[in-house]
C-alpha positions, 0 to 999 in steps of 0.5 A: 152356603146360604141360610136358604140352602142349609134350611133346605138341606135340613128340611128335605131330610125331614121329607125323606124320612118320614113322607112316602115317595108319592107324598113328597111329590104331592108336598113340593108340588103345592109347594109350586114345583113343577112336577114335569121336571121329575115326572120321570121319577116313579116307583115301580114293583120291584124297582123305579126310582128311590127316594134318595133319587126323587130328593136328588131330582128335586135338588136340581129342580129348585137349583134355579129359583132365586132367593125370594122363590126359594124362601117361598117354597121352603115356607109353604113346604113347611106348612105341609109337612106340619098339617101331615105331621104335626110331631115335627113343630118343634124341628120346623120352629128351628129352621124357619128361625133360621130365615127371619119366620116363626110359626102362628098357629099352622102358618109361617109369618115373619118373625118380627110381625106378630108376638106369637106368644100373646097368640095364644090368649087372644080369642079365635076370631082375632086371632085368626085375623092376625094370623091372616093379615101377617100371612098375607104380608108374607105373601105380599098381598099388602091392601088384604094385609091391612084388611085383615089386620083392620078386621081384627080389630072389628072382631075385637070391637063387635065383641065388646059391643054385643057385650056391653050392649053398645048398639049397632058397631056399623053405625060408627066409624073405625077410631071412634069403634075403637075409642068408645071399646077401650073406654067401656072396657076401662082399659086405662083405669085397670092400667093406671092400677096396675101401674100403682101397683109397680110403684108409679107416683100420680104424675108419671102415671097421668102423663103416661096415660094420657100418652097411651089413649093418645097414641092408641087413638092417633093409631085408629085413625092411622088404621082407619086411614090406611083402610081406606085408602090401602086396603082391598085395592087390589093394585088399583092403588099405590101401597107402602109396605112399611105402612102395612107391617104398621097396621099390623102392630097396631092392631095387635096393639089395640087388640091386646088392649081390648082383649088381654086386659 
C-alpha cells in the first residue's frame, strides 16, 4: 500500500466521522470528484444510502486516478476540511508530512519550499505572496509561481520605501529595489553585529559579508531575470521548474533579510 492510499485511508476517517453525509459530497466534489459517479448515493427518510456507503463509493471512484490526481485530490480535500474544521490542523499536519506537504497558513505547500515556521513573523502582505507562489508551484502554475514569489519581494521593498521615505519604488528596477532596501535597512551592519557577538574575528566577518550582499545581489538579478522571461508567460514560453522553486527560496531569503531583521 502507498503512502497515497494510507494517507487516504486515514483522511476519509477524518470525513466520516465528523462531516454530514451531504458535506462530504460537496467536500470530494471541489476536490474534482465526479460527483455523477455516486449520485446514486442519497439519504433518504428513513433510509438511503450510509455514510459508510458513500465512503465505499467514493473509494471505488478515485480507484483509478494516477498517483499525481490522487495526491491532488487529497491536497485540496485537506484544505477543505481544515476551513470547515479548523480543530483538526494538528491531525491534517500528519498526513500531509506523510506525502512530502506542510500546511502555510490554510494551504498545502511542499515541504521543502518554504519555512513554515519564519511564516509567522514575516508581515501579511509578504507572507500572503509566498504562500501563493509555493501553492502555485503545487499546482504547477510555474510563470504565477515566480510572479508571486517576485511579488513578495515588491511588498517587502514598497514597505521600506514608504518607510524610509525613498521615493517612487517603480522608478527602479528589481535588483537595484533590492539593494538600495537591504542597505537603508542596514541589514549587513546589524548582521556583522550580530555575528561579533558569536565570536567572529573581523576577517571572517568581512569575508562573509561581502559573501552575503553578493549573493543577495546576484539573486536580485536572477529573480529579476526569471520575471522577465518566466513569469506570467502563461505558456508562451519554456519554464524551468528547478529554476521556479529557486525564485521562491530566494525570495524568502530577501524577504526575511528586509523583514526578520
Amino acid at each position: 500500500m502507498t503512502e497515497l492510499n494510507r494517507s487516504w485511508n486515514a483522511l476519509r476517517a477524518t470525513l466520516q466521522n465528523n462531516f454530514s453525509f451531504y458535506d462530504i459530497k460537496e467536500i470530494v466534489g471541489l476536490a474534482g470528484l465526479d460527483l455523477s459517479i455516486i449520485a446514486h448515493l442519497e439519504q433518504k427518510p428513513g433510509g438511503g444510502a450510509s455514510k459508510g456507503q458513500l465512503m465505499t463509493g467514493i473509494d471505488k471512484a478515485i480507484r483509478v486516478y494516477q498517483d499525481e490526481n490522487l495526491k491532488c485530490f487529497i491536497v485540496i480535500v485537506i484544505e477543505e476540511v481544515l476551513k470547515r474544521r479548523p480543530d483538526s490542523r494538528g491531525t491534517l499536519e500528519e498526513y500531509l508530512s506523510r506525502l512530502g506537504w506542510t500546511l502555510a497558513e490554510d494551504s498545502v505547500v511542499p515541504i521543502d519550499v518554504l519555512d513554515v515556521s519564519a511564516l509567522a513573523e514575516i508581515p501579511e502582505g509578504t507572507r500572503a505572496d509566498l504562500v501563493k507562489a509555493s501553492r502555485r508551484l503545487r499546482d504547477g502554475d510555474l510563470s504565477g509561481a515566480i510572479s508571486a514569489a517576485c511579488g513578495a519581494v515588491d511588498t517587502a521593498t514598497s514597505n521600506v520605501y514608504a518607510d524610509e521615505g525613498l521615493g517612487d519604488p517603480g522608478e527602479a528596477s528589481f535588483q537595484e529595489r533590492c539593494r538600495r532596501a537591504l542597505k537603508v535597512k542596514g541589514v549587513l551592519p546589524i548582521m556583522e553585529d550580530q555575528l561579533k557577538e558569536l565570536g567572529w574575528n573581523e576577517e571572517d566577518i568581512r569575508r562573509f559579508k561581502e559573501n552575503f550582499q553578493g549573493a543577495l545581489n546576484q539573486g536580485a538579478y536572477i529573480m529579476q531575470a526569471l520575471r522577465s522571461r518566466m513569469g506570467d508567460v502563461h505558456g508562451t514560453k519554456p519554464i524551468l521548474k528547478p529554476l521556479v522553486f529557486d525564485s521562491i527560496k530566494w525570495s524568502e531569503l530577501m524577504v526575511r533579510a528586509l523583514e526578520l531583521i
